[in-house]
Gaussian input, Z-matrix of N, CA and C with variables (Angstrom, degrees):
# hf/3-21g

backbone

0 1
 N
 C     1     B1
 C     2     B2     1     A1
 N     3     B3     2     A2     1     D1
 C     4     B4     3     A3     2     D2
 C     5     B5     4     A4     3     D3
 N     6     B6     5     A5     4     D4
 C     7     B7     6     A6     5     D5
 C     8     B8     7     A7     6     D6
 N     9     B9     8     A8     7     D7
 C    10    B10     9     A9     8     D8
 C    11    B11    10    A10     9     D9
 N    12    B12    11    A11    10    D10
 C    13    B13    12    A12    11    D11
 C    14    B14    13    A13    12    D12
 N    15    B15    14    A14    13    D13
 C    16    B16    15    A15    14    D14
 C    17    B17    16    A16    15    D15
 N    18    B18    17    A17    16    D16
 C    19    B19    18    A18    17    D17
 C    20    B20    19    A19    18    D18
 N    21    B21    20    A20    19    D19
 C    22    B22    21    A21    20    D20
 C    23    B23    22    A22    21    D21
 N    24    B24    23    A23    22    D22
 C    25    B25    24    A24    23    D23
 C    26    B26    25    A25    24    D24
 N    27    B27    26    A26    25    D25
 C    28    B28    27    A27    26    D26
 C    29    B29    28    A28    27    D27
 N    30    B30    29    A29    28    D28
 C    31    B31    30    A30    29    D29
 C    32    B32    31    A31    30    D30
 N    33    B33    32    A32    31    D31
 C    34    B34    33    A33    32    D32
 C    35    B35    34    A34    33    D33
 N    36    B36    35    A35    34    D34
 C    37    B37    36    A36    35    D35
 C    38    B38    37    A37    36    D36
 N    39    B39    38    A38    37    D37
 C    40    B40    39    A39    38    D38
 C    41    B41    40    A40    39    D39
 N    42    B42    41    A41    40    D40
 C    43    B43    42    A42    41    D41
 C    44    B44    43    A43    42    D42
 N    45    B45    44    A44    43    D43
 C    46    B46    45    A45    44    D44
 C    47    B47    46    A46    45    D45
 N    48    B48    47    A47    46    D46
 C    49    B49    48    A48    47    D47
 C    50    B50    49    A49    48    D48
 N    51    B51    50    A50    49    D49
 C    52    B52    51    A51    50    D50
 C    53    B53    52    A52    51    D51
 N    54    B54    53    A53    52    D52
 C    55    B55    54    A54    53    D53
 C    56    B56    55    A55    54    D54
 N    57    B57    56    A56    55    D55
 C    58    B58    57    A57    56    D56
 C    59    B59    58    A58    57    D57
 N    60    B60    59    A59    58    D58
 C    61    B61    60    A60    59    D59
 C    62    B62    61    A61    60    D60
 N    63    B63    62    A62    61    D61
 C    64    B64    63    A63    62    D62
 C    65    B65    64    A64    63    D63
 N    66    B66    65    A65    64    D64
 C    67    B67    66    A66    65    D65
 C    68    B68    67    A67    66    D66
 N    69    B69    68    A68    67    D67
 C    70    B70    69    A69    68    D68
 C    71    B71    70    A70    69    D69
 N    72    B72    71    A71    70    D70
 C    73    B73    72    A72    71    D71
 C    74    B74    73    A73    72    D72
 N    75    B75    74    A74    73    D73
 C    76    B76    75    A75    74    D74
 C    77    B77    76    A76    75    D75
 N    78    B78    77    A77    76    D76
 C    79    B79    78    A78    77    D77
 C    80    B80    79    A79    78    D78
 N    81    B81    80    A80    79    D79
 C    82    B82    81    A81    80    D80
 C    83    B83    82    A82    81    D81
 N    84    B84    83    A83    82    D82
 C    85    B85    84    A84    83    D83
 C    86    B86    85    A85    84    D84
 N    87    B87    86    A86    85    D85
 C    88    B88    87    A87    86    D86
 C    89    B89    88    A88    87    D87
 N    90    B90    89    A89    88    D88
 C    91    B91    90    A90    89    D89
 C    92    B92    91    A91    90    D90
 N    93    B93    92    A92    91    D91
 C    94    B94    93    A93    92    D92
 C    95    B95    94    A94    93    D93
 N    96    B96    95    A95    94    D94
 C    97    B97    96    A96    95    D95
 C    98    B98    97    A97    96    D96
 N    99    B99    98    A98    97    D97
 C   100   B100    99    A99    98    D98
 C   101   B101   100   A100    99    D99
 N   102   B102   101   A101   100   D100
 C   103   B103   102   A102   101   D101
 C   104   B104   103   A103   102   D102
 N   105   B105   104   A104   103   D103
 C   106   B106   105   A105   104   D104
 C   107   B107   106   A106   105   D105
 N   108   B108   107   A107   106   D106
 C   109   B109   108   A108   107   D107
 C   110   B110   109   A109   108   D108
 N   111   B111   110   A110   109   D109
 C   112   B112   111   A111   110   D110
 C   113   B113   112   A112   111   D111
 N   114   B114   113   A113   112   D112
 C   115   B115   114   A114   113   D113
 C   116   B116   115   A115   114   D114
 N   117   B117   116   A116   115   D115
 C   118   B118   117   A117   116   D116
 C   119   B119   118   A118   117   D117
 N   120   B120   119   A119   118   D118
 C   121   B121   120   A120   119   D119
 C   122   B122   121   A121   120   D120
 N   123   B123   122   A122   121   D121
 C   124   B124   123   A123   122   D122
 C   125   B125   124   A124   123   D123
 N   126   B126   125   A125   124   D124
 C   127   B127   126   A126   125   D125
 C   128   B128   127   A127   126   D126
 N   129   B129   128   A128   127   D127
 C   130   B130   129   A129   128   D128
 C   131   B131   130   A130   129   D129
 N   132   B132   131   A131   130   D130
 C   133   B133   132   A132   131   D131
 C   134   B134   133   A133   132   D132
 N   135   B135   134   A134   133   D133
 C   136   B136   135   A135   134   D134
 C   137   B137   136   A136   135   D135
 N   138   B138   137   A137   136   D136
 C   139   B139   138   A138   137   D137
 C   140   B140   139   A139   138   D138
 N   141   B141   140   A140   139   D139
 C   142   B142   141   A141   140   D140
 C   143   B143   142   A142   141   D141
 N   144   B144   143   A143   142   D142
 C   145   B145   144   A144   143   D143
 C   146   B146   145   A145   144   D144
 N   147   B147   146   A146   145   D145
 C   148   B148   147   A147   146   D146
 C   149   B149   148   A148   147   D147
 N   150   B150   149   A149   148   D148
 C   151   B151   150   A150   149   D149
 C   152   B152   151   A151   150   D150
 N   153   B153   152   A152   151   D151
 C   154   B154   153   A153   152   D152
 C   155   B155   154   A154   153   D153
 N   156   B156   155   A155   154   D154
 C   157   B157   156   A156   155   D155
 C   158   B158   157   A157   156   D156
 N   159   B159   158   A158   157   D157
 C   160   B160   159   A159   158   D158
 C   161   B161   160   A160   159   D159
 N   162   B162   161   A161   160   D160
 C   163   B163   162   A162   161   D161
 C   164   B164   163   A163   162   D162
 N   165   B165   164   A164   163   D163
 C   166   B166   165   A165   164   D164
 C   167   B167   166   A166   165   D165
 N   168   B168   167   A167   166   D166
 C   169   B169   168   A168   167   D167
 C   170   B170   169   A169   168   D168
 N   171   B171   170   A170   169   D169
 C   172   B172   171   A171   170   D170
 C   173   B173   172   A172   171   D171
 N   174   B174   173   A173   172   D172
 C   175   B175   174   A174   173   D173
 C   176   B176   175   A175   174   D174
 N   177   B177   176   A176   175   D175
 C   178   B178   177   A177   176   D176
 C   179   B179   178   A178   177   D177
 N   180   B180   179   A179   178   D178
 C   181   B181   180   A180   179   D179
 C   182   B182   181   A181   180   D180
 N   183   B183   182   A182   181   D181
 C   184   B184   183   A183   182   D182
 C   185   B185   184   A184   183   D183
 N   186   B186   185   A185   184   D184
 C   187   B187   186   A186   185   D185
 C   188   B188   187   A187   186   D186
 N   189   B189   188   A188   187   D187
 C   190   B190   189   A189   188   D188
 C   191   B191   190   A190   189   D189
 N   192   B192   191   A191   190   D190
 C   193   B193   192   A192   191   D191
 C   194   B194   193   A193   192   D192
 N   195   B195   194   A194   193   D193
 C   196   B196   195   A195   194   D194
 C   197   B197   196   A196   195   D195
 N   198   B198   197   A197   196   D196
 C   199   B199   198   A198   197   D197
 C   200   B200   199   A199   198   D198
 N   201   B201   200   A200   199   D199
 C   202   B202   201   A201   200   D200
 C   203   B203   202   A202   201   D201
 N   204   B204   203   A203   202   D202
 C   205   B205   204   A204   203   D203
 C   206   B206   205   A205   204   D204
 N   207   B207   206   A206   205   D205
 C   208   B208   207   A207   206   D206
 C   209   B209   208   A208   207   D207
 N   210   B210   209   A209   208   D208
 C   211   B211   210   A210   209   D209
 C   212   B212   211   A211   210   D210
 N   213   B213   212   A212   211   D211
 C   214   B214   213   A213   212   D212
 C   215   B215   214   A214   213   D213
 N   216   B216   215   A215   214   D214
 C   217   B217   216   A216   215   D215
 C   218   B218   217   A217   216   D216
 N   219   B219   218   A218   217   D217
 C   220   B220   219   A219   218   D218
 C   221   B221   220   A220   219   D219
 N   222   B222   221   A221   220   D220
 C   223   B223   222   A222   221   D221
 C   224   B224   223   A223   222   D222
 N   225   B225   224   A224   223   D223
 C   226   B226   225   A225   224   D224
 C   227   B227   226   A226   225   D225
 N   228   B228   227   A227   226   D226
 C   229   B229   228   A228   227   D227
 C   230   B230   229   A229   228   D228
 N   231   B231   230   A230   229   D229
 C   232   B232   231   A231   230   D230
 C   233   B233   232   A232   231   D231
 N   234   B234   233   A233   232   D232
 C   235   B235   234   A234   233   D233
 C   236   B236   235   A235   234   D234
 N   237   B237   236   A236   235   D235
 C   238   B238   237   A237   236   D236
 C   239   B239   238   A238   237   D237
 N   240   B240   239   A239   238   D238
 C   241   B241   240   A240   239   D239
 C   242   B242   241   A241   240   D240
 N   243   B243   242   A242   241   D241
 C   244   B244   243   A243   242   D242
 C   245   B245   244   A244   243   D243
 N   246   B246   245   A245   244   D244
 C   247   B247   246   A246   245   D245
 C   248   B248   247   A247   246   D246
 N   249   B249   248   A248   247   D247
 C   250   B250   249   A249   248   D248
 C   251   B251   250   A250   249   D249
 N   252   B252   251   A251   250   D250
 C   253   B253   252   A252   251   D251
 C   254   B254   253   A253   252   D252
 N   255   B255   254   A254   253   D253
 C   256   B256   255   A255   254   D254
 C   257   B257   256   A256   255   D255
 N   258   B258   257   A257   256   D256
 C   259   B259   258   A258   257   D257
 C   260   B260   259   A259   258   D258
 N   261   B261   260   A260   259   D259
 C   262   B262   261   A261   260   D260
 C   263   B263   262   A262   261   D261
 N   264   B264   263   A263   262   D262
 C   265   B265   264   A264   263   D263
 C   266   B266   265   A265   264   D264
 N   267   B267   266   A266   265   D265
 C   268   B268   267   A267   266   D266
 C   269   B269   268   A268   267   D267
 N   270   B270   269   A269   268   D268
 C   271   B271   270   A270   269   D269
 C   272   B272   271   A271   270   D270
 N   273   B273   272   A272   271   D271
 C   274   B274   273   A273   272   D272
 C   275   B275   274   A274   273   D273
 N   276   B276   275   A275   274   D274
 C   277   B277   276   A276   275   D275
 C   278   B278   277   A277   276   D276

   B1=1.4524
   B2=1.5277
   B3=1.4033
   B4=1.3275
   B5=1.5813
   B6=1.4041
   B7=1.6003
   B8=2.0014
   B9=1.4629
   B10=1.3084
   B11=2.1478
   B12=1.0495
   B13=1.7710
   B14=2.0021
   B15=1.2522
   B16=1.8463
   B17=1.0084
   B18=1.9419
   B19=1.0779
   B20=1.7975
   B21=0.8308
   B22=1.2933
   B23=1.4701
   B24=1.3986
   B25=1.5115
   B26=1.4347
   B27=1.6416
   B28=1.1866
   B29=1.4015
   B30=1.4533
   B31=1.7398
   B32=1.6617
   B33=1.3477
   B34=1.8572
   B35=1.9117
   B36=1.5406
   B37=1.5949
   B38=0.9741
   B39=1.2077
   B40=1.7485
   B41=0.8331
   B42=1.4440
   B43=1.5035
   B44=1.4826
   B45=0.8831
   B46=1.3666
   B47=1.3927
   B48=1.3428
   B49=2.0324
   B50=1.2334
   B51=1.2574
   B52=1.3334
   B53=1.7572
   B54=1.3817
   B55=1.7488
   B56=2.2869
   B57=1.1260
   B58=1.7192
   B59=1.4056
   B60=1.7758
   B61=1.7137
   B62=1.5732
   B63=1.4186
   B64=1.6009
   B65=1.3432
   B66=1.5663
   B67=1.7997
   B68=1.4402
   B69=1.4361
   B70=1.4306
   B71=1.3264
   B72=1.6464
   B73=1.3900
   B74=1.7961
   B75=1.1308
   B76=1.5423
   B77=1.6728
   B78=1.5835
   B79=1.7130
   B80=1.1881
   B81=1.5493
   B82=1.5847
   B83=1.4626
   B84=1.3499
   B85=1.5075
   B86=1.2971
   B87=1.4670
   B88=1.9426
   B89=1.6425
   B90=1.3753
   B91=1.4063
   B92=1.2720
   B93=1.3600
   B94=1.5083
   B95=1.3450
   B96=1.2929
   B97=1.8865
   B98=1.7652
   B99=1.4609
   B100=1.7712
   B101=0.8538
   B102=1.2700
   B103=1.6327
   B104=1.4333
   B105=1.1917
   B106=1.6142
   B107=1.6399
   B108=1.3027
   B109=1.5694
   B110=1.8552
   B111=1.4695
   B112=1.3584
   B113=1.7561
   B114=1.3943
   B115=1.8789
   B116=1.4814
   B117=1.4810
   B118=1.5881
   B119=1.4593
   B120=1.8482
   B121=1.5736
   B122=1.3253
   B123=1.6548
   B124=1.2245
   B125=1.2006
   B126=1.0751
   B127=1.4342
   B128=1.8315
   B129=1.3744
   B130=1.7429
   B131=1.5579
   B132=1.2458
   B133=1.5967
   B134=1.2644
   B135=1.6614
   B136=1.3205
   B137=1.3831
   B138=1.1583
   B139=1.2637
   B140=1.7490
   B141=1.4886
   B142=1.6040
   B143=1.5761
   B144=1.7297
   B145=1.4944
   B146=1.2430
   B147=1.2638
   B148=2.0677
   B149=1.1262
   B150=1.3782
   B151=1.7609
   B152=1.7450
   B153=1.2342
   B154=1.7908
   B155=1.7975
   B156=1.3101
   B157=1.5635
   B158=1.2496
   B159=1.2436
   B160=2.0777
   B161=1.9896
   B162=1.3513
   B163=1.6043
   B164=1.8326
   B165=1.3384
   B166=1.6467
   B167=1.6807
   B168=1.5267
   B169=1.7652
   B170=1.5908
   B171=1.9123
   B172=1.5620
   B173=1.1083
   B174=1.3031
   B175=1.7477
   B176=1.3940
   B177=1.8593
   B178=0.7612
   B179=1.8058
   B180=1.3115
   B181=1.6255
   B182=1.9596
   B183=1.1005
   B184=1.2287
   B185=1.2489
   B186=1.7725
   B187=1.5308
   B188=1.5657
   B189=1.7098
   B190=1.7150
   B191=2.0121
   B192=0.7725
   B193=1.9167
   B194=1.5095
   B195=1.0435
   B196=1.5412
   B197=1.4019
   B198=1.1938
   B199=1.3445
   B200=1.2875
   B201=1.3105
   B202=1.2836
   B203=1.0757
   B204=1.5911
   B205=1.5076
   B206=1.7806
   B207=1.4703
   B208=1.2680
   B209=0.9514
   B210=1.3823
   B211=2.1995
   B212=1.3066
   B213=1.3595
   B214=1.3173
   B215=1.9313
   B216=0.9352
   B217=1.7178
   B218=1.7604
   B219=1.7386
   B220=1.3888
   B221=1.4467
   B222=1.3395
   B223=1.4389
   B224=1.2642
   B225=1.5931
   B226=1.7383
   B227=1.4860
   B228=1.5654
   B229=1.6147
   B230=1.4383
   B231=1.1444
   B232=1.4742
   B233=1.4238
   B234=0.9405
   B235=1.4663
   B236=2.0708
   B237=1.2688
   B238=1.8768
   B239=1.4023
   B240=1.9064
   B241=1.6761
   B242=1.6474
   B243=1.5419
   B244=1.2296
   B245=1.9205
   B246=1.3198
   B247=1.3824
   B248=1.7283
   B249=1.7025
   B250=1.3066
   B251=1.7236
   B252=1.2274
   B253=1.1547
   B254=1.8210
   B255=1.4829
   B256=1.7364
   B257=1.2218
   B258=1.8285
   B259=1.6362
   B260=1.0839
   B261=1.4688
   B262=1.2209
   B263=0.8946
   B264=1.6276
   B265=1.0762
   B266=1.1793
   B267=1.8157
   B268=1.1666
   B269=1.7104
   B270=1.5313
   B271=0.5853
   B272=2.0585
   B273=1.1859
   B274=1.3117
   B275=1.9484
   B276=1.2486
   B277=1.3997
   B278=1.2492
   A1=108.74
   A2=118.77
   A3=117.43
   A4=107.73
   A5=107.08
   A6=101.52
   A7=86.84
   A8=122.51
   A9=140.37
   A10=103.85
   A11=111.27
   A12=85.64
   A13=91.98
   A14=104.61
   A15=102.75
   A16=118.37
   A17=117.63
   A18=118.80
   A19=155.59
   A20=127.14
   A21=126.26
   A22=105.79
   A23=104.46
   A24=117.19
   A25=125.40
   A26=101.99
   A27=110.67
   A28=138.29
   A29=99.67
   A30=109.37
   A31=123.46
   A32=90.13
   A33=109.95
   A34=107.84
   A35=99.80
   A36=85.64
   A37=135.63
   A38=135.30
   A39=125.98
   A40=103.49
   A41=118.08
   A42=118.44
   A43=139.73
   A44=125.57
   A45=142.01
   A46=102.76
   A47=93.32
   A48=105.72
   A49=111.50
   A50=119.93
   A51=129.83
   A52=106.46
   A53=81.37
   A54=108.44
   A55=111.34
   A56=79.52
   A57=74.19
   A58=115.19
   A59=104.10
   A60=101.49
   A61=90.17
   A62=112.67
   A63=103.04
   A64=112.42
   A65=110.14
   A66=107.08
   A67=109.30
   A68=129.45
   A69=125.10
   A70=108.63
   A71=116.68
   A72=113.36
   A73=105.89
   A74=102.91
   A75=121.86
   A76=91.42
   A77=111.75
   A78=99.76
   A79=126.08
   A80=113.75
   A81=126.07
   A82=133.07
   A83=113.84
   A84=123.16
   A85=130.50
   A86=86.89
   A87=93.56
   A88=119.22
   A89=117.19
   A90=122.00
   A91=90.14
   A92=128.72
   A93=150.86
   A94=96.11
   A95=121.68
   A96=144.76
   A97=91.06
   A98=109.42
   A99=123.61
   A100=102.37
   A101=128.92
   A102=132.08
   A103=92.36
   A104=146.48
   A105=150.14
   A106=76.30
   A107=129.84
   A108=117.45
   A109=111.05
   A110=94.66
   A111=123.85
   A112=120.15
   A113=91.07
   A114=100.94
   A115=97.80
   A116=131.84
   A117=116.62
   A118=123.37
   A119=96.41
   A120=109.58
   A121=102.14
   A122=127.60
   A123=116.28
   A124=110.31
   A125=148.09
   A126=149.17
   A127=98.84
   A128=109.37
   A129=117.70
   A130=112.37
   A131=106.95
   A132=104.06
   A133=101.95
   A134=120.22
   A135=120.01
   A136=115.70
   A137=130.70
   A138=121.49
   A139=96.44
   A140=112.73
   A141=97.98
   A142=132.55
   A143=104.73
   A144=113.54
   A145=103.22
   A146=118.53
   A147=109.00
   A148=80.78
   A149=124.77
   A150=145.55
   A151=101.25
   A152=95.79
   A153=103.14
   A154=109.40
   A155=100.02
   A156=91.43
   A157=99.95
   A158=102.85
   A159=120.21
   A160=87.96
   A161=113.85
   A162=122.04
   A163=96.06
   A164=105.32
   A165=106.12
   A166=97.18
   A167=124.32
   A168=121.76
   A169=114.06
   A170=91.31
   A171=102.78
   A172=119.88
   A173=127.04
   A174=126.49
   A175=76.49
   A176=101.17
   A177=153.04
   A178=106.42
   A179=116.99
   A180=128.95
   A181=90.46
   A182=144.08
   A183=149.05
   A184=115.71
   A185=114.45
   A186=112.65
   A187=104.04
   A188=111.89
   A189=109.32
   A190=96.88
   A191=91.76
   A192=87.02
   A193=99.37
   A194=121.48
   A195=103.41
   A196=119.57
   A197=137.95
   A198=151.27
   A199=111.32
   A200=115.67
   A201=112.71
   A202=135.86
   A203=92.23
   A204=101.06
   A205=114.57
   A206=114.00
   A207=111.24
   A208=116.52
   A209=117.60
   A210=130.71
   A211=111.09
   A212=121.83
   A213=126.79
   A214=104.42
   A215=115.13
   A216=135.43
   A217=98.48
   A218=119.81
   A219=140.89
   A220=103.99
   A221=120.55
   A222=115.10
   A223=135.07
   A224=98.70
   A225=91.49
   A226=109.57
   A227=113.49
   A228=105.01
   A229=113.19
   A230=121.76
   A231=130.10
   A232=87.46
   A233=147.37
   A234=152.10
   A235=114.75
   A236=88.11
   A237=88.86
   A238=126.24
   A239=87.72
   A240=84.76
   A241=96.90
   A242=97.23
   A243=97.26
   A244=114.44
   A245=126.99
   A246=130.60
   A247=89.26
   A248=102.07
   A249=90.18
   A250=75.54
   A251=128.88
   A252=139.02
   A253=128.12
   A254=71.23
   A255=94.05
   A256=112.12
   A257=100.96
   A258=132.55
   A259=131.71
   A260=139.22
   A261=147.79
   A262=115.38
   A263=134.96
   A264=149.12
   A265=146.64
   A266=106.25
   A267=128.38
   A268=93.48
   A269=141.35
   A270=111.30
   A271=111.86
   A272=118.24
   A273=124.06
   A274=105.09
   A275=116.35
   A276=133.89
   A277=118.04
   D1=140.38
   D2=-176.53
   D3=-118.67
   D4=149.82
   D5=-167.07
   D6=-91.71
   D7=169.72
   D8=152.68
   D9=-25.30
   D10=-26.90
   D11=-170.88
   D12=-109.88
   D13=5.90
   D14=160.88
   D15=105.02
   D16=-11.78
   D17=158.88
   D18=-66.31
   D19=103.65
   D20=-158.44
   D21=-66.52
   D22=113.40
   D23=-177.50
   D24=-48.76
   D25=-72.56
   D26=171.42
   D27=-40.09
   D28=-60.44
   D29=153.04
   D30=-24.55
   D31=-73.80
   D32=-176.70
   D33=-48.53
   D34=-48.23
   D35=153.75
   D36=-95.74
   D37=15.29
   D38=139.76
   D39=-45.93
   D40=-90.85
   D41=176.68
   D42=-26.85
   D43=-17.10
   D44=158.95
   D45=-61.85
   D46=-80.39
   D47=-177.69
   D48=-36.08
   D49=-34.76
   D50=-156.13
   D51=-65.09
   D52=-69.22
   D53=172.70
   D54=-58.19
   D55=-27.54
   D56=174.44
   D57=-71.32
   D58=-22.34
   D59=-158.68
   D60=-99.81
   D61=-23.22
   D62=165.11
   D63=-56.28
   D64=-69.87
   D65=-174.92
   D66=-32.63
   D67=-40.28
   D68=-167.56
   D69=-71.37
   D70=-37.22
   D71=-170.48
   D72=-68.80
   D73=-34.30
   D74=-168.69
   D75=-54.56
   D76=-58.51
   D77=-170.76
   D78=-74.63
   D79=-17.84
   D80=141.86
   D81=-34.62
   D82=-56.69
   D83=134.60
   D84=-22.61
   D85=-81.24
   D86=178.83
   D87=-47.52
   D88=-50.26
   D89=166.69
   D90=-40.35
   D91=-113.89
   D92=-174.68
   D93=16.21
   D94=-73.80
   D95=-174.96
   D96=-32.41
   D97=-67.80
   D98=-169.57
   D99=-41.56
   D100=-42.55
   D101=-145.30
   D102=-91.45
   D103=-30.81
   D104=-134.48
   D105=-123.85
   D106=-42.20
   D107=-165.62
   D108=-67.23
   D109=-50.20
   D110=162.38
   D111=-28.60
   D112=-63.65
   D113=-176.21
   D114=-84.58
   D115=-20.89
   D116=156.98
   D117=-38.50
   D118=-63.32
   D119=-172.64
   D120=-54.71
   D121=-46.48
   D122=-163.39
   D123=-74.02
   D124=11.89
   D125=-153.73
   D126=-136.94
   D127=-1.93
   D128=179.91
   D129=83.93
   D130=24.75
   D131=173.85
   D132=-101.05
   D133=148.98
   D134=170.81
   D135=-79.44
   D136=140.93
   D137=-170.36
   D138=-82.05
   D139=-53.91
   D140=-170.37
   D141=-59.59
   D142=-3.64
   D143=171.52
   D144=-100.22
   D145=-4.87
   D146=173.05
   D147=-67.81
   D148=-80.00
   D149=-148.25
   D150=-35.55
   D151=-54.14
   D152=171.68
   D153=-46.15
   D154=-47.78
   D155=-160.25
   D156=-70.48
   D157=-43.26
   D158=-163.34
   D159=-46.29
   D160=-42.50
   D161=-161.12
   D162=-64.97
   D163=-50.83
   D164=-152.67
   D165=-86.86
   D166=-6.52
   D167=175.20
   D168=-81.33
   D169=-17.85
   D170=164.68
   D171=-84.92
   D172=28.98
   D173=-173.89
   D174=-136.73
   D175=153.12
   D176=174.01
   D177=-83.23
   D178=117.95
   D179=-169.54
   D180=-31.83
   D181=-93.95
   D182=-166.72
   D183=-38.15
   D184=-34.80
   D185=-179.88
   D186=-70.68
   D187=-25.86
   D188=-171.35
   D189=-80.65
   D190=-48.24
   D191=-176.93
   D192=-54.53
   D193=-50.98
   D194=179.68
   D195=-78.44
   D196=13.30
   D197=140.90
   D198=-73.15
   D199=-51.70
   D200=177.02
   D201=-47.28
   D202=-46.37
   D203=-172.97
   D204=-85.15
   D205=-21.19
   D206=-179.41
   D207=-68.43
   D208=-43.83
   D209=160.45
   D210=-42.30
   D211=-45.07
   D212=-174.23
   D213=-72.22
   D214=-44.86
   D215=-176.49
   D216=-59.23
   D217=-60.74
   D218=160.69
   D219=-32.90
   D220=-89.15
   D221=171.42
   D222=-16.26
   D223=-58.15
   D224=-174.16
   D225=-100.89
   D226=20.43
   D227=151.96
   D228=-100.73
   D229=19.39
   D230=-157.71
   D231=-134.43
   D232=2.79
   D233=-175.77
   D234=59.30
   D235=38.37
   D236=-162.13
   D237=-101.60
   D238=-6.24
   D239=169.27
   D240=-134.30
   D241=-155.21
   D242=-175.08
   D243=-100.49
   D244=-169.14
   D245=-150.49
   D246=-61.74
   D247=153.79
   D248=-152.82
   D249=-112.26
   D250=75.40
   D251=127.52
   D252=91.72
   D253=14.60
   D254=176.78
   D255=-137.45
   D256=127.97
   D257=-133.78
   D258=78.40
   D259=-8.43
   D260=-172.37
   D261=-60.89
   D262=-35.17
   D263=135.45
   D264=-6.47
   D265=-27.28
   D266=-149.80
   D267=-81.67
   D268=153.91
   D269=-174.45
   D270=-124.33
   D271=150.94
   D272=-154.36
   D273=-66.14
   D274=131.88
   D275=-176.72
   D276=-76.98

């Protein structure tokens, strides 16, 4: 049924509903996630290096080397790691 400005009512709230019962499932989820982050920490896991890993098992082998390497590249123009790998070679007297 369509009201006078052309919109079809019924429809438009399905869709609505639809998306409401997603958002709900979604924070159902999200809780769920807390709870699993939660019994990590308590168990001596860091939560912000899970989150890291959970991030880089979602990359694709080439997307992580080129992360890698740009962090690694970042770092040692930022003074944050150590010699970035030229002379290392050299060998001890």
């Amino acid at each position: 049924m369509s009201d006078p400005g052309g919109v079809a009512a019924d429809q438009l709230r399905a869709f609505v509903e639809r998306i409401e019962r997603l958002n709900e499932e979604i924070k159902v989820i999200n809780d769920d996630k807390k709870d699993v982050y939660s019994e990590a920490k308590g168990n001596g896991y860091d939560v912000k290096i899970l989150k890291e890993v959970i991030k880089l098992r979602k990359m694709q082998p080439h997307e992580r080397e080129e992360h890698d390497a740009l962090l690694d590249l970042y770092m040692h123009a930022l003074g944050m790691a150590g010699p970035s790998g030229v002379g290392d070679d050299v060998e001890a007297a």
